[in-house]
C-alpha positions as CSV (number, residue, x, y, z in Angstrom):
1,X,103.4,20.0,169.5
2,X,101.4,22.6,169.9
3,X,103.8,25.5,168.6
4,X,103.4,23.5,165.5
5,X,99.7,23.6,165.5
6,X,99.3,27.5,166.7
7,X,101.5,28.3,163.9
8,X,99.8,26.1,161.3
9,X,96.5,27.1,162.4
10,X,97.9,30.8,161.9
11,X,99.2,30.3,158.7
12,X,97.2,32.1,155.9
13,X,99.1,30.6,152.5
14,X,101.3,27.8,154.0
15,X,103.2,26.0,151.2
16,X,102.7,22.7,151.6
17,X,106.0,20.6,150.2
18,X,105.9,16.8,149.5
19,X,109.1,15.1,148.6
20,X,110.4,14.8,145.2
21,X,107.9,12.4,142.4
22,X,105.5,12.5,145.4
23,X,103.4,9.6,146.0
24,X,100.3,8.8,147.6
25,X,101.0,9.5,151.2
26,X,103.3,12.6,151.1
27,X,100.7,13.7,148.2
28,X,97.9,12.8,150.8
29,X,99.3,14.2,153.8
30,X,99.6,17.6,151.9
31,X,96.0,17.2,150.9
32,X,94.7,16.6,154.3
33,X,96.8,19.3,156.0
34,X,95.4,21.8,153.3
35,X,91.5,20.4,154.0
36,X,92.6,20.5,157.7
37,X,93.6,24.4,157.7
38,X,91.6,25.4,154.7
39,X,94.5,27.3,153.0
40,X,97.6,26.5,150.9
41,X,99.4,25.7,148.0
42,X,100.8,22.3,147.2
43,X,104.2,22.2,145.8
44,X,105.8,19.1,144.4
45,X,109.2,19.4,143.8
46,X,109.2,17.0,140.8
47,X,105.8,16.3,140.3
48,X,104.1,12.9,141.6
49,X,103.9,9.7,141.1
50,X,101.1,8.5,138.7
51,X,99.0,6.3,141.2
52,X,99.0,9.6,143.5
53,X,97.6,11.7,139.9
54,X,94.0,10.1,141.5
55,X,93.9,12.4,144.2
56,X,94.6,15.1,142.5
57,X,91.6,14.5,140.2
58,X,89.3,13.7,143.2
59,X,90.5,16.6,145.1
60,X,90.4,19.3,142.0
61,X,94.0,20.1,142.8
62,X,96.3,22.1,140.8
63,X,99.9,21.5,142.0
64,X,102.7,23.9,141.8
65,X,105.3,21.9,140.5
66,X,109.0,22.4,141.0
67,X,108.4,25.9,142.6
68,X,107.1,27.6,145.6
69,X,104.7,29.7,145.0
70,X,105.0,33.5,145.0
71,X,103.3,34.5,148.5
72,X,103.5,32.3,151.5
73,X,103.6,33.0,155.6
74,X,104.8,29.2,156.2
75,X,106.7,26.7,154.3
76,X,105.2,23.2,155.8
77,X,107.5,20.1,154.3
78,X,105.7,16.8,154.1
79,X,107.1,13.2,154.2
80,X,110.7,14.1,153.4
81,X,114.2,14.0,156.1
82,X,116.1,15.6,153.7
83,X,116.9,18.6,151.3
84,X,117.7,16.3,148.4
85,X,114.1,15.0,148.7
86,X,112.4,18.2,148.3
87,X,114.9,19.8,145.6
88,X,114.9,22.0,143.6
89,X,113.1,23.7,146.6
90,X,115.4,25.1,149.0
91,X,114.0,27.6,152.1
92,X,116.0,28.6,154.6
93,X,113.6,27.8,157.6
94,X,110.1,24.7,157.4
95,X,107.9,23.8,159.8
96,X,108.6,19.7,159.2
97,X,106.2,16.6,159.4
98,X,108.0,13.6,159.1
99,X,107.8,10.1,160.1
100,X,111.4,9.0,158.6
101,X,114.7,8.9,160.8
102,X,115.6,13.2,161.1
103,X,118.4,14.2,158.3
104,X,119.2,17.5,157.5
105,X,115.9,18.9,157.2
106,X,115.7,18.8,160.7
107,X,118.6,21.2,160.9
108,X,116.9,23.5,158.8
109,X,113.4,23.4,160.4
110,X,112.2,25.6,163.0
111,X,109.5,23.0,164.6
112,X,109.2,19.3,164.0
């Protein structure tokens, strides 16, 4: 655990992926890691769910939909096993918080 948290607290402009149509926990666990580390961009593969649209408004968040965005040191993804839950985003290498049974995300992740 803590090569996860040395690299996330070195992490300058993480890229902070929830799954796909995100919901109120992968939307909030972005959220909170980004107020945690005080940087990054949250990406949402295919936009969120509208209950989760209210922390967007209370947080003043601007989402980068269906992308990464163009400069990032670490891709961090959220609430999601699997590459089919965060397409159309595909990176090579994540650092992976998950609480679901490992898929292949795992595989592809570095730490989780």
């Amino acid at each position: 655990m803590s090569e996860l948290t040395d690299r996330l607290e070195s992490a300058t402009a993480p890229a902070l992926v929830t799954h796909r149509r995100a919901d109120r926990d992968s939307l909030g666990s972005a959220l909170g890691l980004r107020a945690l580390l005080r940087a990054g961009t949250v990406c949402t593969p295919a936009g969120i769910r509208k209950p989760a649209r209210e922390l967007c408004e209370v947080t003043e968040t601007i989402l980068n939909e269906g992308t990464l965005p163009d400069q990032f040191d670490e891709i961090v993804v959220l609430d999601a096993p699997s590459t089919d839950r965060i397409a159309p985003v595909d990176p090579d290498a994540v650092l992976l918080i998950d609480h679901h049974e490992p898929s292949d995300l795992a595989d592809r992740a570095d730490l989780w």
